[in-house]
N, C-alpha and C positions, 0 to 999 in steps of 0.2 A: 383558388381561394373560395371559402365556402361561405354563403350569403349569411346572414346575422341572423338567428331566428329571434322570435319574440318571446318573452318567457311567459307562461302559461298567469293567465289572472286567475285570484285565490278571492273567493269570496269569505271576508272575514268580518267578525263581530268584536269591537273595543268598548268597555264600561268603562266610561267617564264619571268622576266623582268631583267634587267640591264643598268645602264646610268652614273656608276662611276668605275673609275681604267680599270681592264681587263676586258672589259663587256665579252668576249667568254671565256674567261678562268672559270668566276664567273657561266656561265651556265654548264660550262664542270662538274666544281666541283658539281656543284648541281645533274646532271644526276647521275653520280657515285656515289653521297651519296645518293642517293634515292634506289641503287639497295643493297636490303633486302631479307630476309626468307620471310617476309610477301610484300616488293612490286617487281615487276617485273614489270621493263621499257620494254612496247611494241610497241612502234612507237615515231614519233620525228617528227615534223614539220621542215618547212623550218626556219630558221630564219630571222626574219624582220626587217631594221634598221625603228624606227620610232619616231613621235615628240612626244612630254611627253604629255600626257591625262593630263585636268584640269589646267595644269599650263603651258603655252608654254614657260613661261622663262627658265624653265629644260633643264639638257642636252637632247640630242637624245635618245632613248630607245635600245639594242637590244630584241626583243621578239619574242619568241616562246611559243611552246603546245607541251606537252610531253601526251601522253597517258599512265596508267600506271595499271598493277590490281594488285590487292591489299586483302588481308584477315582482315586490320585494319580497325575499324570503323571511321567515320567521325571524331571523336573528336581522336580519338589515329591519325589519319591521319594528322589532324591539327598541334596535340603535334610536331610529326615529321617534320615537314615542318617549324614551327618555331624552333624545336633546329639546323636544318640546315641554316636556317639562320640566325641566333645567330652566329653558328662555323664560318660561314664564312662571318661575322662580322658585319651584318644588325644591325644599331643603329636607335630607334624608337625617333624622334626628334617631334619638335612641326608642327602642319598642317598635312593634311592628304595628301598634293600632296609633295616630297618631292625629289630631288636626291638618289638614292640607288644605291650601289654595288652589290645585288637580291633583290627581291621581287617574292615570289612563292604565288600563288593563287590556291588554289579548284576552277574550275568552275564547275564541274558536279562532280557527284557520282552517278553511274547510271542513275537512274530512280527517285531518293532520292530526298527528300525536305528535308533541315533541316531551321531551324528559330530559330536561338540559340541567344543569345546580340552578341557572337564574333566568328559566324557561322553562315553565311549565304549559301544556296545549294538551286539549283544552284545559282552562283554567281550574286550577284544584276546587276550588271552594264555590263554584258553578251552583251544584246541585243545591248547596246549603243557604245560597243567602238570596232571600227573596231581594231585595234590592237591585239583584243585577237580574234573575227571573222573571221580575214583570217589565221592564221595562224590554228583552229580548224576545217576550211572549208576545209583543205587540208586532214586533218585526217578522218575528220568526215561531211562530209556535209550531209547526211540524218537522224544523230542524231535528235531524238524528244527532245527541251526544254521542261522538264519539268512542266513549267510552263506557258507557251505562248503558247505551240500546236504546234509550227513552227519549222520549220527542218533549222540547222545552215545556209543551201545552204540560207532561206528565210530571216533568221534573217539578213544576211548578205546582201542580196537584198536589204533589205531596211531598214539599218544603214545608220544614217542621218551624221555620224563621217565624216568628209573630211579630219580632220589630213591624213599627209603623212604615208603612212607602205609600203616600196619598200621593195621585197625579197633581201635579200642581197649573195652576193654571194661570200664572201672572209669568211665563217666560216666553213671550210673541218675538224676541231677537234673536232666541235660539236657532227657530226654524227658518229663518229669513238667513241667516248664516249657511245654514245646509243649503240654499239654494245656489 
């Protein structure tokens, strides 16, 4: 019988959103149900209050970048990430821009590409929305994209987004949660 190995930890990047009811409460829960046997929260971005991507009739966002490593693979990572937002109550309505009480995203899984119909890695729309940009430039600015060659610092250089993302400075239970 062959001894159990360990499967390899994946350092990965999740963009957390919110723009209904208690958006800092909605990220707190999120952090705490993310911490597992298989993930462990290891950094936290700042939080950014900002305007909603794609539809500006939306409420405001709050968004952050949680860093997290992980022994689950991309699709067990996925499962998890949608039953947390299921528990805490993401209803999938019509249009793809829409008000949410969370919205957690994969943008990176290491080094990974995946190209799955309901998995994309790194995340498509990375490069384009400063909203997820600055808050992983804080974490991560010499990260290689996968894909592009370019380090977040660059991607973020030269995002064409002018949407508003001001740090915000009134969410002290966010990072008390990551601990």
């Amino acid at each position: 019988m062959r001894p159990k190995t360990k499967l390899a930890k994946e350092t990965v990047f999740l963009g957390l959103g919110s723009n209904l009811g208690n958006r800092e409460g909605h990220l707190v829960k999120v952090i705490d149900a993310l911490k597992t046997n298989e993930v462990q929260v290891k950094a936290l971005s700042s939080v950014f209050e900002t305007e909603a991507w794609g539809d500006e009739s939306l409420k405001p966002f709050l968004n952050m970048v949680v860093q997290i490593e992980t022994t689950l693979t991309p699709v067990q990572l996925l499962q998890r990430v949608e039953s947390i937002e299921r528990k805490l109550g993401r209803k999938n309505g019509k249009g793809k821009f829409q008000n949410r009480n969370i919205d957690i995203d994969i943008l990176l899984y290491g080094n990974h590409k995946v190209d799955m119909k309901d998995l994309q890695i790194p995340h498509t729309g990375l490069p384009e929305r400063r909203f997820v940009l600055e808050p992983l430039n804080e974490l991560a600015p010499d990260f290689i994209h996968p894909v592009s060659g370019k380090t977040i610092r660059k991607l973020l250089s030269e995002c064409s987004d002018d949407l508003k993302v001001i740090k915000s400075e009134t969410t002290p239970n966010i990072h008390k949660a990551g601990s």
